[in-house]
N, C-alpha and C positions, 0 to 999 in steps of 0.2 A: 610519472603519475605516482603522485603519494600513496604507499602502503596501506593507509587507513582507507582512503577510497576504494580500491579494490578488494577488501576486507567488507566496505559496505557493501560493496555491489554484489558480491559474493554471499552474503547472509539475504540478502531481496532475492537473489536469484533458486539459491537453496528453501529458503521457505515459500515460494508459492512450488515452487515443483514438487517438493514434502505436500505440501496441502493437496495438490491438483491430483498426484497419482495415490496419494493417502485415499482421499476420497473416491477416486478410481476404480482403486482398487478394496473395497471395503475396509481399509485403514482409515477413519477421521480423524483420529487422534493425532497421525503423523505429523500431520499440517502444524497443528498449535503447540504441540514439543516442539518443532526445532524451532517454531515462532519462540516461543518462549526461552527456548539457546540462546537466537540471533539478540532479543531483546535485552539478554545479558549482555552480552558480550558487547552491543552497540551502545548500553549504556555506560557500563565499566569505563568505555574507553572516552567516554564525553566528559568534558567540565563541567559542563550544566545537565548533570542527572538527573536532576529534576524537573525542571522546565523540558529538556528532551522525554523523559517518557511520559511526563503528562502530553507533549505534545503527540506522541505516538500514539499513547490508549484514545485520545482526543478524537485522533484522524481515522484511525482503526473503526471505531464505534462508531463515526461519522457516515464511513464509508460503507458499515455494514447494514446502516439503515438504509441507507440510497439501495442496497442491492436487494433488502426485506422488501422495500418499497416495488423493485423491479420484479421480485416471485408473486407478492401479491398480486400485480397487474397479469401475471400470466407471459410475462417475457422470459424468463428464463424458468429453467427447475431444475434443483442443484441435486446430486446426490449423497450418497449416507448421511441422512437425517440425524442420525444417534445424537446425540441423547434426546432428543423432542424430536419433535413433528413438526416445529417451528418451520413457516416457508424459506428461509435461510438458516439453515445450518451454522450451528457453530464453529466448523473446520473456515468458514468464511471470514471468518476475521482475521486468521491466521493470513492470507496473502496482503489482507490490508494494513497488517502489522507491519512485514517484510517491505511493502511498500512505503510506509511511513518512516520505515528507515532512513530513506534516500533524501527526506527532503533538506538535509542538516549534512550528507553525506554527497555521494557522485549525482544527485540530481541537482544540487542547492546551483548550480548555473540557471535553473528554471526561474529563480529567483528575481523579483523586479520586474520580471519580462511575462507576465500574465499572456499576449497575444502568444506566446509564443508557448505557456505551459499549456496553455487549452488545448493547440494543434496537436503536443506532443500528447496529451488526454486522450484527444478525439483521435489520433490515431492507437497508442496506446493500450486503452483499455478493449477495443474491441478485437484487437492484436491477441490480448490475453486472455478475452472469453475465448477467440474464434480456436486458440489452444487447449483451453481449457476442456470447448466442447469436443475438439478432435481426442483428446485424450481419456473422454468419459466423465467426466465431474463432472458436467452442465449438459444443461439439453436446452437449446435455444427456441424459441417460439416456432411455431409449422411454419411461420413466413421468416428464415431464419434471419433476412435483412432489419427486419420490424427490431428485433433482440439487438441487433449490432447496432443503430442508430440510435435507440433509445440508450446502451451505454455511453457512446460518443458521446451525447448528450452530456451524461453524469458525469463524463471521465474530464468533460470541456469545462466543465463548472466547479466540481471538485477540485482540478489539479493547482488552478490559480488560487484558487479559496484557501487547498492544503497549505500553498506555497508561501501564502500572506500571513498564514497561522504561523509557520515555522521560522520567517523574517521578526515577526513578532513575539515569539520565545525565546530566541537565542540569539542577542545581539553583540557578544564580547567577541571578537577573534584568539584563539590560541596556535599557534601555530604548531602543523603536525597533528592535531586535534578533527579526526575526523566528521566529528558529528557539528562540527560548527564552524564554518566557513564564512561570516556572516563578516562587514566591514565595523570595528568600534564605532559607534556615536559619537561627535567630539566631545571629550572631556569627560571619556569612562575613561577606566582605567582597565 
């Protein structure tokens, strides 16, 4: 396995646990520094630093509306509010960062293959509330299945959507090139 891959998966895996116990533990800022680490370091290392981090803040923002959406409803409630009161917290965009990482990186197999990023969604994401809420940063709805379904949901929909964004930003190959895995067009160069 290529160095870069394990680099990314390593910056996904360090920024939601930063965010989850940041926020845990009355740290929210934790979350969105190493977010903001990982998102150097993952872009540094890309050809297309541009189109990758627009596609990152793209998917991040995306993602943290679908989860304002989920507080709104009353399915989840996340902890340390700082700096608003907003029903999603700012520390939350910080994991959706780290997961935007992946999609150009050790996810980009998800790629083409939509049946198969939704399963890995709907399992997934309710994987990482269901940690989230063991660890304190979330508090799942009184019915706490209501809260796991409803991300499945998001996670099924989103992950094929991310996946099409990211096929759709970054289409040259580099080889050795972590952030972009993608096969040339014929007749790029």
């Amino acid at each position: 396995m290529p160095a870069g891959i394990l680099i990314n998966f390593a910056l996904f895996q360090a920024t939601w646990l930063a965010s989850v116990l940041g926020a845990a533990n009355g740290s929210p800022l934790l979350g969105p520094i190493v977010a903001a680490f990982a998102l150097s370091i993952h872009v540094a290392m890309s050809s297309h630093r541009f189109p990758e981090a627009r596609l990152i803040l793209s998917c991040a923002l995306l993602g943290f509306s679908c989860d304002t959406t989920l507080a709104f409803l009353g399915l989840v409630r996340f902890e340390s509010h700082w700096p608003t009161s907003w029903p999603c917290p700012l520390w939350m965009l910080a994991p959706w960062v780290g997961f935007s990482l992946t999609f150009n990186g050790c996810f980009s197999w998800l790629k083409g293959r939509p049946g198969l990023a939704a399963a890995f969604g709907a399992l997934g994401g309710p994987a990482a509330y269901w940690a989230a809420a063991r660890m304190g940063a979330i508090h799942a709805h009184d019915t706490p299945i209501v809260t796991y379904v409803a991300v499945a949901f998001e996670y099924a929909l989103l992950v094929p959507l991310m996946m099409r964004l990211a096929s759709l930003c970054v289409t040259r190959r580099h080889a050795g090139d972590a952030c972009s895995r993608t096969a040339a067009p014929k007749g790029a160069a």
